[in-house]
Phi, psi and omega in degrees: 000129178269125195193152207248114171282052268236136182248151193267136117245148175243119176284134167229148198269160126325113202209359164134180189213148184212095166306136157225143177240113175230164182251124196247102199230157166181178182230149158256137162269157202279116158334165175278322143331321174265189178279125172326152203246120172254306214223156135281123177270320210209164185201136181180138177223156219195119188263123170263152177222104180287310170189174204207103178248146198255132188215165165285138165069359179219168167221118162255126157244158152238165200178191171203147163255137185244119182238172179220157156201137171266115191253152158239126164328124179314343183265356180123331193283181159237142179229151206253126154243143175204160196187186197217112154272106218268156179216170155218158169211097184305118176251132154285143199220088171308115180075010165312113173285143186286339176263017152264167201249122203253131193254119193224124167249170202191123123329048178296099188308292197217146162215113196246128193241139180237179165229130201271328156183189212267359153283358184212135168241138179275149186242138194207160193171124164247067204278127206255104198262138141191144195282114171267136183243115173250139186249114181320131177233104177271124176237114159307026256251082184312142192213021166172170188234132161280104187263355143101041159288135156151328195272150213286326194248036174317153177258161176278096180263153178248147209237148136260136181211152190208139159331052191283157133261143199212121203268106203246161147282094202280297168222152169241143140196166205241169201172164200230162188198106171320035203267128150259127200223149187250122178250118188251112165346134151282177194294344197258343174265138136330143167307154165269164197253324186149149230274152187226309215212118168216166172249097179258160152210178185250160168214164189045031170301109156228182235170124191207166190236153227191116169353081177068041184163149181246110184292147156242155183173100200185187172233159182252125173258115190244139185223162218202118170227141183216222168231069182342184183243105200104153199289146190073324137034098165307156136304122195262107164245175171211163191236141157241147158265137134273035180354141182197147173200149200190161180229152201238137180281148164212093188298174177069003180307169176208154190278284194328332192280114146306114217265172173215083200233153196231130177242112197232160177264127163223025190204135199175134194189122167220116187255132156288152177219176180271153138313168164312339217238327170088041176215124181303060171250014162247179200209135181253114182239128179249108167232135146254134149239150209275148161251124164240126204240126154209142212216123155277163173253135157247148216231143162234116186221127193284113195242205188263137194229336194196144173209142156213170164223161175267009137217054186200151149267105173282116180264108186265108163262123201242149164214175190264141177204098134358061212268148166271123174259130168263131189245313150208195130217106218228132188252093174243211192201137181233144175229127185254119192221115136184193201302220338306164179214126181270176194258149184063030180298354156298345211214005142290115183290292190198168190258139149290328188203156155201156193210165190221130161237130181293148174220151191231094185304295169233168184219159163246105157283138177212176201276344186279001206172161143269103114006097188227131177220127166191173178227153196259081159280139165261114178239158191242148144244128187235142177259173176251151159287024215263104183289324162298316171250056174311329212251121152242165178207161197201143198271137167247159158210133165251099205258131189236162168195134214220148173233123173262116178304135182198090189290130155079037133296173180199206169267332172275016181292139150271093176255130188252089187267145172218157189209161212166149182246123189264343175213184176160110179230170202222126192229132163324103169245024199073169177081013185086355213243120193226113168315096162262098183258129183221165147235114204257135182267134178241074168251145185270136151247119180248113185247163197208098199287130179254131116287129203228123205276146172210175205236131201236020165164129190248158152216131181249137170218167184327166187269083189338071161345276169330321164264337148323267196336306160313308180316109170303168199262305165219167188198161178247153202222164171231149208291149159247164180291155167096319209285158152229226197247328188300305186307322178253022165251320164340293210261342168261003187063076192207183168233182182281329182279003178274297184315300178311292185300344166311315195234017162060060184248157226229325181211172203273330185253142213241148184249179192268161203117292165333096165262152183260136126294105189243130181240157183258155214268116171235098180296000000 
């Protein structure tokens, strides 16, 4: 009895994608409590996403974008408004199934806050969702044979067997990370009166896997403008790096997985408090961050490619199976250095602050690389000699392009790019002209879908006698191109250890040309 032993791997496929782009426009009115609106200084929004439901052929999502903007007030001070504008959004997604698995990133392209008169402000915001879809994949892949010996007419198989490699799923999970930090004012600041502006963004973030834990480690870069303490008092800000590493448990983790993990911020708070002294210099800075974790095993597996016997007919039924190859994964760094010159640059004091966000335009597959266009915004905050307007700011986009090596890409790659910014600074070089140097993290996971033929059900019966019979008992045969030693014991009934030892060959491969002695095997 013949029977065939077979291993599972499970996968999940690449199975399509879909982008929506919508615009978000609306108007606020300025409470009655604040101050008339002379100016917009800041601006800044944040996309929340409440859920992401898998319907047929589609994904609703919902949300809201959540903004602050900081203004200066007809009487001179500054003050913070903030709101939320909710959305829903149908994305259609051709052949979407309710048990895939749907992935959604989200985008704030642009956001623009106007002022409409000094009681109303328009809010306008473009955001761009788009959906990735993976589908569960099973492969049956046969990878050995029982031939059910010990019984007198078992048949004698002979195995061809080949090497695949193969990039499986080992767990997706998702998990949360905590940082709390206390930031105590220096000797040279004021009290605080209350917080006007504050900023978390992340810089350096990796992520590595570990015996049953996922490693964490970067800094949360925190900026802070607040309203000093006491009547006349400036406006203050301050910048901290937070440095933070930490480990999240995960079972089934392995040192060996190769992870694809997206590190997002979804939580941020910062309260001024009193000091020991019962004086407002200190500040509780509270974050989370979401870990969204999928980690491959790459598996080397032997699978079944030929089988025959010398004393059976076998009969082979084949089918095709669609393995994930990890083709590379490469953490590469683009460092960006240039010029701008800004408007009204006679009246620039000093730059206070800048912050960066990477946006990734296009990608190219080519034969050297993935081909990556995106541009590096820059936003500045600056003072002025301007006693009406002291505080400005100004948006730069700086466009880069970077090529990541990935030998033996193609159009059927799959890539899974992320992107993040690891340093940035922005320095005065007179003349109005501000020296930007940045470094941007690119990392690829590139996978590379193989087909692959495997044999997916064997049956044996007795041995056609007759046509054994026809077969000469030995004959000289000459190697043809293209033949191998599997192919011409196949088809003479014979095995590759009969041939060898028959013509006294030393290794398996034959060149054309070649003569042979082949005697046929009689089982």
């Amino acid at each position: 009895m013949l029977e065939l032993l077979k291993k599972n791997i499970h996968m999940n496929r690449w199975k399509g994608n879909a982008t929506s782009q919508l615009t978000l426009d609306d108007d606020f009115i300025v409470p009655d409590t604040m101050d008339d609106v002379e100016q917009i200084i800041l601006s800044a929004g944040e996309i929340v996403i409440d859920s992401v439901k898998n319907q047929t052929e589609r994904v609703a999502v919902r949300g809201k974008l959540d903004f602050t903007i900081l203004y200066r007030g007809t009487e001179g001070g500054l003050q913070t408004l903030s709101g939320s504008i909710s959305f829903e959004e149908p994305i259609n997604v051709p052949g979407l199934e309710e048990q895939d698995v749907v992935q959604l990133s989200c985008e704030l392209e642009d956001l623009n806050a106007g002022i409409i008169n000094s009681r109303k402000i328009s809010v306008k915001a473009i955001v761009t969702l788009q959906v990735k879809v993976e589908t569960a994949y099973d492969v049956d892949a046969a990878v050995e044979v029982d031939t059910g010996s010990g019984y007198s007419d078992c048949p004698q198989v002979e195995v061809l067997r080949r090497n695949v490699d193969v990039a499986a799923i080992a767990l997706r999970h998702k998990d949360t990370f905590r940082i709390k930090e206390n930031i105590t004012l220096s000797g040279n600041k004021p009290n605080i009166d209350h917080v006007l502006w504050n900023e978390m963004r992340l810089r350096g973030v990796t992520t590595r896997p570990m015996a049953g834990k996922m490693m964490l480690d970067g800094e949360l870069m925190v900026f802070v403008i607040y309203q000093g303490e006491g009547e006349g008092a400036p406006i203050q800000w301050l910048e901290e790096s937070i440095p933070f590493s930490g480990e999240l448990e995960v079972p089934d983790v392995t040192d060996d997985m190769v992870p694809c993990v997206t590190v997002r911020l979804i939580h941020k708070d910062i309260e001024a408090k009193p000091d020991s002294d019962g004086e407002m210099r200190e500040m509780d800075v509270d974050a989370v961050l979401e870990l969204d974790m999928k980690l491959y095993r790459e598996e080397n597996m032997e699978l079944l490619s030929d089988l025959y016997s010398t004393n059976r007919e076998l009969s082979l039924q084949t089918g095709e199976a669609c393995f994930d190859k990890i083709l590379t994964k490469n953490m590469s760094k683009c460092k960006i250095v240039e010029k701008v010159t800004l408007d009204n640059a006679d009246r620039i004091l000093q730059i206070c602050h800048s912050e960066g966000t990477v946006k990734i335009d296009d990608t190219e597959v080519k034969e050297d690389g993935l081909h990556v266009e995106g541009v590096l915004e820059v936003r500045l905050l600056y003072l002025t000699s301007d006693d009406a307007q002291p505080i400005q700011s100004s948006i730069e986009d700086v466009p880069f392009h970077y090529l990541i090596e990935a030998p033996g890409i193609n159009e059927d790659t799959i890539c899974q790019l992320s992107s993040g910014l690891e340093q940035l600074s922005a320095v005065m070089m007179g003349g109005g002209t501000v020296e930007i140097k940045a470094t941007t993290s690119l990392d690829l996971l590139a996978l590379q879908p193989i087909c692959e033929q495997i044999i997916t059900s064997a049956t044996d019966a007795p041995m056609d006698l007759n046509k054994l019979q026809k077969l000469p008992g030995i004959v000289g045969y000459i190697v043809q191109p293209g033949d191998s030693l599997w192919n011409i014991a196949k088809k003479f009934h014979t095995t590759i250890d009969t041939i060898m030892t028959a013509n006294g060959l030393t290794e398996k491969a034959v060149k054309p040309g070649e003569r042979l002695i082949l005697v046929k095997e009689l089982s």
